[in-house]
C-alpha positions in Angstrom: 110.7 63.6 70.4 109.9 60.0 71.3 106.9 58.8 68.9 104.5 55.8 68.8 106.8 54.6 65.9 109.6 54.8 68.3 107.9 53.0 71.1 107.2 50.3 68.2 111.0 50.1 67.4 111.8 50.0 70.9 109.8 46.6 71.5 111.3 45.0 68.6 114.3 45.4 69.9 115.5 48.0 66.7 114.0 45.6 63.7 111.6 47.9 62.8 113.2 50.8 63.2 113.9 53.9 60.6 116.9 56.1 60.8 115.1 58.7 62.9 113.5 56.1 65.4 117.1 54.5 66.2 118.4 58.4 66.3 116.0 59.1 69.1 116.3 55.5 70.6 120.2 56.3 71.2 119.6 60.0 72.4 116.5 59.2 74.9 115.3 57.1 77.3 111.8 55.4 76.3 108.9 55.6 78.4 108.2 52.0 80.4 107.9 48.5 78.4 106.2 46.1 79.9 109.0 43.6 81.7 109.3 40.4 79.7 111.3 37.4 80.0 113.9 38.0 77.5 116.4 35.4 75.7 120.0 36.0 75.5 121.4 36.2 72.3 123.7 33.2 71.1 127.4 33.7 71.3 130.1 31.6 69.3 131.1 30.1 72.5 127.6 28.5 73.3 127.4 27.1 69.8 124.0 28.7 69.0 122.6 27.4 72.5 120.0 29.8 74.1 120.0 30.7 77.8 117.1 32.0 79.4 117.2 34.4 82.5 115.4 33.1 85.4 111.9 34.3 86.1 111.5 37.0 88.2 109.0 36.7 91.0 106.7 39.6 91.7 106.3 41.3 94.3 102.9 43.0 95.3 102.3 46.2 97.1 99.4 46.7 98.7 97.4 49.8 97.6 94.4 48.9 99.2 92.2 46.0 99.5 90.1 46.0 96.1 93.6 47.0 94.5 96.9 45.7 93.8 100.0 47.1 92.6 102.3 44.5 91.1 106.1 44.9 89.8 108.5 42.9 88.7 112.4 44.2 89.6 113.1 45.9 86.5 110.0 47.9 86.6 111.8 50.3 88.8 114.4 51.1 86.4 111.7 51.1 83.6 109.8 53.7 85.3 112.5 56.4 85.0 111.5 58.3 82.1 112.7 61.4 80.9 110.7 64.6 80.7 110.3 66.0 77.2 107.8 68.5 76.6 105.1 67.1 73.8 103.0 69.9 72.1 99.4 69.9 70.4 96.8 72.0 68.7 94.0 73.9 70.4 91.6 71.8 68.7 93.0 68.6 70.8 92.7 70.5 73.8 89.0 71.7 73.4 88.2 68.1 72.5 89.4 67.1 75.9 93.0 65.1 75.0 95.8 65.2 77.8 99.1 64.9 76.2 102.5 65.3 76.9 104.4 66.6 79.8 102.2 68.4 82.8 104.3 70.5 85.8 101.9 69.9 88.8 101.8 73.0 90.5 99.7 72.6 93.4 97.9 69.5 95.3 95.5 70.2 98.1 95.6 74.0 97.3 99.3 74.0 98.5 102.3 74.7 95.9 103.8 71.7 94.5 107.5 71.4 95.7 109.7 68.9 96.2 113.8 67.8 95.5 112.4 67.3 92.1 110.3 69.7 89.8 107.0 67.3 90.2 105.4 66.5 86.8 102.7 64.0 85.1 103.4 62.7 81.4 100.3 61.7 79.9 100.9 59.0 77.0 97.2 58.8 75.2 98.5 55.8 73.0 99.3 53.8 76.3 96.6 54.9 78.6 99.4 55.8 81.3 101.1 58.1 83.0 104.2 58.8 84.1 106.3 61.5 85.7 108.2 62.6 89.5 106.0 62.6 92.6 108.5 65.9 94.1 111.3 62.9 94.9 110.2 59.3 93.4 109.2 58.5 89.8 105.5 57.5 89.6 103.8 54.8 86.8 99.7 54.6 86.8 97.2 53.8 83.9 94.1 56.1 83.2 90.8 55.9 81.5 89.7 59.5 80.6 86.1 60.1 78.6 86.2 63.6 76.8 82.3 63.6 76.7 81.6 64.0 80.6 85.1 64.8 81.5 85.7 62.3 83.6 89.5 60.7 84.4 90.6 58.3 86.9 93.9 56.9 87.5 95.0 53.2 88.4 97.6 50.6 89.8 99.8 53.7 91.2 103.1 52.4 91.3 106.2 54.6 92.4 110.0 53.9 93.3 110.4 54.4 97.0 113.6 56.9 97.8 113.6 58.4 101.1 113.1 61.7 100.6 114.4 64.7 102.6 112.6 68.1 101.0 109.8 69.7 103.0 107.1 70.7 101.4 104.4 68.4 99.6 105.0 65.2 100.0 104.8 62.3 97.2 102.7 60.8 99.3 100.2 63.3 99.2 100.6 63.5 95.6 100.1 59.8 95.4 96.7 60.5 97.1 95.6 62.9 95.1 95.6 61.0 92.4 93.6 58.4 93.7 90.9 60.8 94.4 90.4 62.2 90.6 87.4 61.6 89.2 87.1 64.4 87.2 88.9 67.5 84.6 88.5 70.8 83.3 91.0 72.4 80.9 91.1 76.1 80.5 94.0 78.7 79.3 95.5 81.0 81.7 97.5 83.5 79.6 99.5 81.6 76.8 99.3 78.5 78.9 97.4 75.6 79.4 96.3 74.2 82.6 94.2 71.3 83.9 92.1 70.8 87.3 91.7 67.2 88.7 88.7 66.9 90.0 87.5 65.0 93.3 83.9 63.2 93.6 82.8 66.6 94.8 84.1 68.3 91.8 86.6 69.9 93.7 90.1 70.7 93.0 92.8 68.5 94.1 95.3 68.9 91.6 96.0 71.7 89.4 98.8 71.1 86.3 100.3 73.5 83.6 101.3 73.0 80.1 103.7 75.6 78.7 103.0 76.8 75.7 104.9 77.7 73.2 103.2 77.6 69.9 104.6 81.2 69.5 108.2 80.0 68.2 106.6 78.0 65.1 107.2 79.7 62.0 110.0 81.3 59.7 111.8 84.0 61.4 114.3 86.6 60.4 116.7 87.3 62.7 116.8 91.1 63.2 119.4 91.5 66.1 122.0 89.1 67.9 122.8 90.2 71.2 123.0 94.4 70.3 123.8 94.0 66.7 121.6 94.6 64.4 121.3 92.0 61.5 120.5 93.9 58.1 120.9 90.1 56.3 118.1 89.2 54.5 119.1 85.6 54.2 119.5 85.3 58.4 116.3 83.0 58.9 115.7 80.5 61.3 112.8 78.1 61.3 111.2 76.7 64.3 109.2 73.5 64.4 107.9 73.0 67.6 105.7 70.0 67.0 108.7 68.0 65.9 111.0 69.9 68.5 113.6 71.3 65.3 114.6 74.0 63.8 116.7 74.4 61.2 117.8 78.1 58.8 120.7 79.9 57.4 123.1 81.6 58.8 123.5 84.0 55.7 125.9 81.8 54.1 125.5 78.4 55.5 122.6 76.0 56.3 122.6 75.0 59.9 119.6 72.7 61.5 119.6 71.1 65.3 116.7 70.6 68.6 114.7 72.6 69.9 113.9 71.4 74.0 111.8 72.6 76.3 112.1 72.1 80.4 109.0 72.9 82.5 111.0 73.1 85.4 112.0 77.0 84.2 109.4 79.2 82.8 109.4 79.9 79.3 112.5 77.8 79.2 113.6 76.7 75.7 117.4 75.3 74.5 118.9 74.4 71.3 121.1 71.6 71.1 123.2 69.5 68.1 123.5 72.5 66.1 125.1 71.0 62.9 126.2 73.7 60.4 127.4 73.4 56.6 130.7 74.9 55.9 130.8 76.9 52.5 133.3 79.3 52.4 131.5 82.4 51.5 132.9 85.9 51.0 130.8 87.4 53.4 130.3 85.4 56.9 129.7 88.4 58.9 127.7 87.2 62.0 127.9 83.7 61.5 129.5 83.1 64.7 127.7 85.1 66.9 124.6 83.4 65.4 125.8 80.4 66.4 126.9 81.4 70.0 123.7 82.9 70.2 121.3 79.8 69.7 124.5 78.1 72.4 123.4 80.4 74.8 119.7 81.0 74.5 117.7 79.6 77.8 114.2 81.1 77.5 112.0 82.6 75.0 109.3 85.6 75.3 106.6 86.5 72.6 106.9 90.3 72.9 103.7 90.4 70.1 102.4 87.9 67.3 105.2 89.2 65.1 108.5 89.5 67.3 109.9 87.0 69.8 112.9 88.3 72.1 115.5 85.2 73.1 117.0 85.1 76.7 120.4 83.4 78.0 120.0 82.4 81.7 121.1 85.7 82.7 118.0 87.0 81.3 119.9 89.0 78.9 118.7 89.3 75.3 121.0 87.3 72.7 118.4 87.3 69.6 115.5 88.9 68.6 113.4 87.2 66.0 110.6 89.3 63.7 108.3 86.8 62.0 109.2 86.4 58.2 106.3 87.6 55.7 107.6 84.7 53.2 105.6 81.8 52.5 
């Protein structure tokens, strides 16, 4: 999960990075730094001598004529940022904070579609957004004040791909946009959603934030695919703040990711599953744990106690029943 101490290290250029910031650095791509003229780093066959890369002129788009969009030519690549689902409490949501990855599922009362899932990723520490229009990649600031619920969104930049995909357009997202003055955040089931808000306080936008607070906890693991786990020790833990998890097989310890991808409902995956390798005189399971968490695509909270875990087949491959251990 990319963090503000991340973001730090990535504008030092790694001298002020931990362990875990340099780990994240090297796994994903980091939300848009401001282009800068940057010095080459001396090489034995310059003798220590510098060389500076020419400045880039910018170019400037016209939005319209009180506003001005300018970019320099690495700003496009910049802008390409990868989703990755960012969770907070209930408490930041009642107190108005928009954080993290939003699907946009309908502009203009018409379903959101495009080539791309369309999504916003709101970055509180930066002011900005970012996210996919339905086919281009889209860059903006905001200024958002809790207390009268009021948002707007500015300098609207976005890569320009020709697009093929019926269906809302980025440029009618683009629009939309424009036109928010106001939100309202609400829950609809287990999920949380947001209306933008036009002058006339009606909505232009609607986005969704899964949810999926459910997973945190201790968990044993009851059954793996139709086998049921009589293991005591079988226990996975789920972090989704920090997007890990880490438990024990029964024998061994094992920890890895947890992601998330709005694009699929409910759609969860664990990746870089590292697991100890004690020799133990009873493994039973161990594999099919393993293959298990491999597989898993989705997750369902059948109640507050018991979460079933789907592969993209929807078949069951885990069921988890909340631990009673502290």
């Amino acid at each position: 999960m990319i963090t503000a101490a991340s973001l730090v290290c990535a504008a030092s250029a790694l001298s002020s990075c931990s362990v875990w910031d340099k780990y994240i650095l090297n796994k994903r791509d980091v939300p848009a730094i401001p282009a800068t003229n940057k010095q080459e780093k001396p090489s034995a066959a310059t003798d220590n001598k510098t060389t500076t890369k020419p400045t880039a002129k910018p170019t400037t788009t016209e939005k319209n004529p009180q506003e001005t969009t300018t970019l320099l030519p690495g700003d496009r690549e910049q802008l390409a940022v990868r989703k990755e689902q960012k969770f907070f409490t209930p408490e930041e949501i009642k107190s108005g904070v928009l954080r993290g990855d939003w699907s946009i599922e309908s502009v203009l009362h018409k379903t959101a579609v495009g080539e791309k899932a369309p999504f916003l990723k709101f970055v509180p520490e930066q002011k900005r957004i970012y996210g996919n229009n339905g086919c281009n990649v889209i860059n903006a600031t905001y200024t958002i004040n809790p207390a009268d619920s009021t948002l707007r969104f500015g300098n609207i930049a976005s890569t320009m791909m020709l697009c093929h995909k019926e269906g809302i357009t980025d440029t009618e997202i683009n629009v939309a946009l424009d036109a928010v003055r106001y939100y309202v955040v609400e829950m609809r089931g287990n999920d949380y959603w947001v209306q933008l808000l036009g002058a006339d306080h009606r909505p232009v936008m609607e986005l969704m934030h899964q949810n999926f607070q459910f997973l945190n906890g201790t968990w044993n693991i009851a059954a793996v695919g139709s086998t049921k786990i009589d293991n005591p020790d079988m226990k996975i833990v789920i972090d989704v703040d920090e997007g890990k998890i880490h438990g024990n097989t029964g024998c061994n310890i094992f920890n890895g990711i947890l992601e998330t991808d709005m694009e699929t409902p409910n759609s969860i995956s664990f990746s870089e599953i590292g697991v100890t390798k004690m020799a133990c005189p009873d493994a039973k399971g161990e594999m099919e744990l393993m293959v298990a968490l491999e597989e898993a695509s989705s997750a369902r909270a059948i109640s507050s106690k018991e979460v079933i875990l789907y592969d993209s087949q929807k078949k069951a491959v885990m069921r988890l029943v909340r631990s009673t251990d502290k």
